[in-house]
C-alpha positions as CSV (number, residue, x, y, z in Angstrom):
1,X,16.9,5.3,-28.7
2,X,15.5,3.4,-25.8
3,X,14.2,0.1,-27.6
4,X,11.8,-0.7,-24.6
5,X,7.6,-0.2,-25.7
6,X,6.2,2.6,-24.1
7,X,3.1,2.8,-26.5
8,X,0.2,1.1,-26.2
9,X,-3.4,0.4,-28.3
10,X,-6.8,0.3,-27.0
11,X,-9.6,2.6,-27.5
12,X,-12.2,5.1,-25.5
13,X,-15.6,4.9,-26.9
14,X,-17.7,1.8,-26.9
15,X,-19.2,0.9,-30.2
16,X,-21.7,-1.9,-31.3
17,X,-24.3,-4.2,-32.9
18,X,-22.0,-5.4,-35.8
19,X,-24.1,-7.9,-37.3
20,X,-23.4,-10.9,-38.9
21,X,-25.7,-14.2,-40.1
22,X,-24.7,-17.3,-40.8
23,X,-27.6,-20.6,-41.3
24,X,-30.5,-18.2,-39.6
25,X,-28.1,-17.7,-36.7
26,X,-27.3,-13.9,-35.6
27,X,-24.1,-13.0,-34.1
28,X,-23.8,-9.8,-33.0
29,X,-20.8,-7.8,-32.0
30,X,-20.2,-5.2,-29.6
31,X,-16.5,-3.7,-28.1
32,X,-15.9,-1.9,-24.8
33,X,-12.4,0.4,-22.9
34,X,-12.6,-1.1,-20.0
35,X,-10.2,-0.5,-16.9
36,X,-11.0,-3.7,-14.7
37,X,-12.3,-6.6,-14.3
38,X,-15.7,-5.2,-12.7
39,X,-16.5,-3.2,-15.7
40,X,-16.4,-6.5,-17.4
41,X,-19.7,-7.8,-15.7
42,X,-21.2,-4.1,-16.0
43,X,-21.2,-4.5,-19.6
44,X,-22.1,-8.1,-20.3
45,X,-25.1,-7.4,-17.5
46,X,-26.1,-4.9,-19.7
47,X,-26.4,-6.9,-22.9
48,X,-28.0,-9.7,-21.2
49,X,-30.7,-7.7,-20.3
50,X,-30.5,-5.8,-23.8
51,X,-30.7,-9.1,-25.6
52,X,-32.1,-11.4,-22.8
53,X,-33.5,-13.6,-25.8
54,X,-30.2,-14.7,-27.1
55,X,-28.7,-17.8,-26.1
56,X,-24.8,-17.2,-25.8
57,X,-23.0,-14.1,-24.4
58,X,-19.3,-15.0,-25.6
59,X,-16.4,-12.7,-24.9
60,X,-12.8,-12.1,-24.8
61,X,-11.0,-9.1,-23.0
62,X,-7.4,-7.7,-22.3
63,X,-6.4,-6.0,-19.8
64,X,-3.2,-4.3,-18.9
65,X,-0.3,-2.3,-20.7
66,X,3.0,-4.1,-18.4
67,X,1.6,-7.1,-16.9
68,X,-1.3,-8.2,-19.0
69,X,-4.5,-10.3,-18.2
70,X,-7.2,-12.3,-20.5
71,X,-9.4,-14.1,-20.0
72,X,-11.7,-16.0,-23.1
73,X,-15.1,-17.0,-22.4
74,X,-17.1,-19.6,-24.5
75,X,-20.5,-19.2,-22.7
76,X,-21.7,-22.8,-23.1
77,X,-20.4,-23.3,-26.9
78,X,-18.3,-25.9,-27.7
79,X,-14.9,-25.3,-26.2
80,X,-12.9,-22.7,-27.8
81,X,-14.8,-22.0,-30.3
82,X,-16.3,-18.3,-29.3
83,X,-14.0,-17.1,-26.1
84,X,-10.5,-18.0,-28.3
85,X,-11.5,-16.4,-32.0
86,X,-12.7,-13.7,-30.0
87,X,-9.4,-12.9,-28.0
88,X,-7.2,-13.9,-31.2
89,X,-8.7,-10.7,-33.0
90,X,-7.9,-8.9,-29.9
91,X,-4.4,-9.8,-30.4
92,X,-4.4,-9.1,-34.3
93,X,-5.1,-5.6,-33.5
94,X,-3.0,-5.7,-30.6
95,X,-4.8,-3.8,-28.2
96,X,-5.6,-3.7,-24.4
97,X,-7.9,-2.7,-22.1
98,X,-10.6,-4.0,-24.1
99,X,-13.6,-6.0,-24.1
100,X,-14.8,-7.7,-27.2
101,X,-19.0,-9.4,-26.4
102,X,-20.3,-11.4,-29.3
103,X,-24.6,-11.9,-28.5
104,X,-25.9,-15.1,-30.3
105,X,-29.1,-15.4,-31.0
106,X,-29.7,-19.4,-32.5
107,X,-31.4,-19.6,-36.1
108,X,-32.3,-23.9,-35.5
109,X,-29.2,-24.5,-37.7
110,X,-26.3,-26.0,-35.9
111,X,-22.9,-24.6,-37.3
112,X,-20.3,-27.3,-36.1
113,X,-17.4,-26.2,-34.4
114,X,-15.5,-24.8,-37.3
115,X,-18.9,-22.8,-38.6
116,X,-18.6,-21.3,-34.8
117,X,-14.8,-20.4,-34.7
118,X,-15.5,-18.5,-38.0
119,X,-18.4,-16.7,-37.3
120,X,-17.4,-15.7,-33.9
121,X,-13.8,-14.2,-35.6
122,X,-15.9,-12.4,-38.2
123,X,-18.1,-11.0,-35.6
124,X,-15.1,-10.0,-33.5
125,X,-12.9,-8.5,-36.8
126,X,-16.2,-6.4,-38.2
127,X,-17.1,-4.6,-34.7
128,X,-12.8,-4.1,-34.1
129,X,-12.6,-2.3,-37.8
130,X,-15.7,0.3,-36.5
131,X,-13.6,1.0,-33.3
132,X,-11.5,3.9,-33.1
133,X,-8.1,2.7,-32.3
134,X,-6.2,4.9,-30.1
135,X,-2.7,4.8,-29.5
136,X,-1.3,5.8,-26.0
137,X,1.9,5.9,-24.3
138,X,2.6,4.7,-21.1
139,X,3.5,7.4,-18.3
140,X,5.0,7.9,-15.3
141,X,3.6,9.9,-12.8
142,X,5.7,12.1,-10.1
143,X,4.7,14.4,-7.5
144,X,6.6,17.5,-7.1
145,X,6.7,19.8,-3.7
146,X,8.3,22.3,-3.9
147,X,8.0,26.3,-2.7
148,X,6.8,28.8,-4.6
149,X,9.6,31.1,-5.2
150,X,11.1,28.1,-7.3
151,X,7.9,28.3,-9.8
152,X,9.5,29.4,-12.9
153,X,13.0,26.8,-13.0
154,X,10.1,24.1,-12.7
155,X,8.2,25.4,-15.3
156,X,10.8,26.1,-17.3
157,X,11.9,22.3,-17.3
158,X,8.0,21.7,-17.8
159,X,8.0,23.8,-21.2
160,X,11.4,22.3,-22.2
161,X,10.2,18.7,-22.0
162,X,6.6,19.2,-22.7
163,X,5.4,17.4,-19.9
164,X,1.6,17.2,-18.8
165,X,0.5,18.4,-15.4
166,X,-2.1,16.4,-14.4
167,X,-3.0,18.1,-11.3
168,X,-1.7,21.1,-9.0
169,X,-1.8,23.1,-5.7
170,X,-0.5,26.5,-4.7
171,X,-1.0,27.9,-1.6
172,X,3.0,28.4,0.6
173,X,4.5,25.5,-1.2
174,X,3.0,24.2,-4.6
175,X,2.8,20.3,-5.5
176,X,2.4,19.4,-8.6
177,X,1.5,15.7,-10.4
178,X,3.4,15.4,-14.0
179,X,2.9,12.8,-15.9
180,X,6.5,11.6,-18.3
181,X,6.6,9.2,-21.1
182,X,8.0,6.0,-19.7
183,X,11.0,6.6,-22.0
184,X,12.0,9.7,-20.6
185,X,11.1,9.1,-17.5
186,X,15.0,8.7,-16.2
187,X,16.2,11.6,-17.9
188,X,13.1,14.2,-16.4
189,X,13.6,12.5,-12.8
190,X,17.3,13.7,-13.2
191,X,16.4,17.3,-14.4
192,X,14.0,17.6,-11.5
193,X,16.7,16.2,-9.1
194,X,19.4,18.7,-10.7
195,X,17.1,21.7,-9.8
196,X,17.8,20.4,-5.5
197,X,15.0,23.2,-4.7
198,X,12.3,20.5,-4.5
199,X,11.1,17.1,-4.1
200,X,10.0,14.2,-6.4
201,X,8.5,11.3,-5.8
202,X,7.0,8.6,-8.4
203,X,3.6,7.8,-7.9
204,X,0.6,5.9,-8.8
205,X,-2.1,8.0,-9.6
């Protein structure tokens, strides 16, 4: 059994306005799948203008299943006490790929930096427990050329190892794009390779 990871959690559909009050102040929680950086500022655009009354848009995100990126964002509250209790309860879950926004909207009470951290990670656990967590694994992708006549020993080693055909073409040769689990990636390369009627390639789709 191949110890590496090759699973990963994150999830598809946004979900939002978790809502929690602490001394008149409302915090309210939103989550986001995102897939880069831009999206980031797509969504928290959005809920400035959605909320354009509030007066902090703190967030957290995690991006990345091999090489992972963060970044915690305090949005003019005391220093790490949004942006950090944010990102720690995207850790707690363990997932990437994902934007937690927490919208504050002041109630004239200030809460000290400890009444922050804790709100902020209550926010941040209620809106994470209505996501749907999904768990995914991590795939490698591989074009295959190869000619037509050869159609059925390729599918047969597609049926035998359940692999995914993302995309294909068939006119005088057909190419296909399979997607492996990371995992068995080695093992399907060689089967492919065995076959010496086509050609593989790994890709990035």
């Amino acid at each position: 059994m191949n110890s590496e990871k090759d699973t990963y959690k994150t999830i598809e559909i946004a979900v939002g306005d978790a809502l929690f009050k602490e001394k008149g102040s409302k915090f309210i929680g939103y989550v986001f799948p995102i897939s880069s950086e831009e999206d980031v500022k797509i969504y928290i655009d959005e809920l400035k203008k959605k909320h354009h009354a509030a007066r902090h848009w703190c967030y957290a995100w995690q991006l990345g299943i091999e090489e992972i990126s963060y970044r915690a964002n305090d949005d003019g509250e005391p220093n790490n006490s949004a942006g950090q209790p944010i990102y720690g309860q995207i850790l707690s879950k363990d997932l990437t790929n994902v934007l937690v926004v927490i919208v504050r909207y002041f109630g004239g009470t200030k809460l000290g930096v400890g009444g922050l951290i804790s709100a902020y990670k209550t926010t941040a656990k209620l809106i994470l427990e209505e996501a749907a967590i999904v768990k995914k694994t991590i795939d490698v992708f591989y074009k295959l050329n190869f000619e037509y006549k050869d159609m059925n020993k390729v599918m047969r080693i597609i049926k035998d190892q359940k692999l995914s055909i993302e995309t294909q073409k068939m006119e005088l040769n057909c190419e296909f794009l399979i997607s492996v689990r990371k995992k068995n990636a080695l093992k399907v390369q060689q089967l492919f390779l065995d076959l010496r009627c086509l050609k593989i390639k790994e890709v990035t789709p």
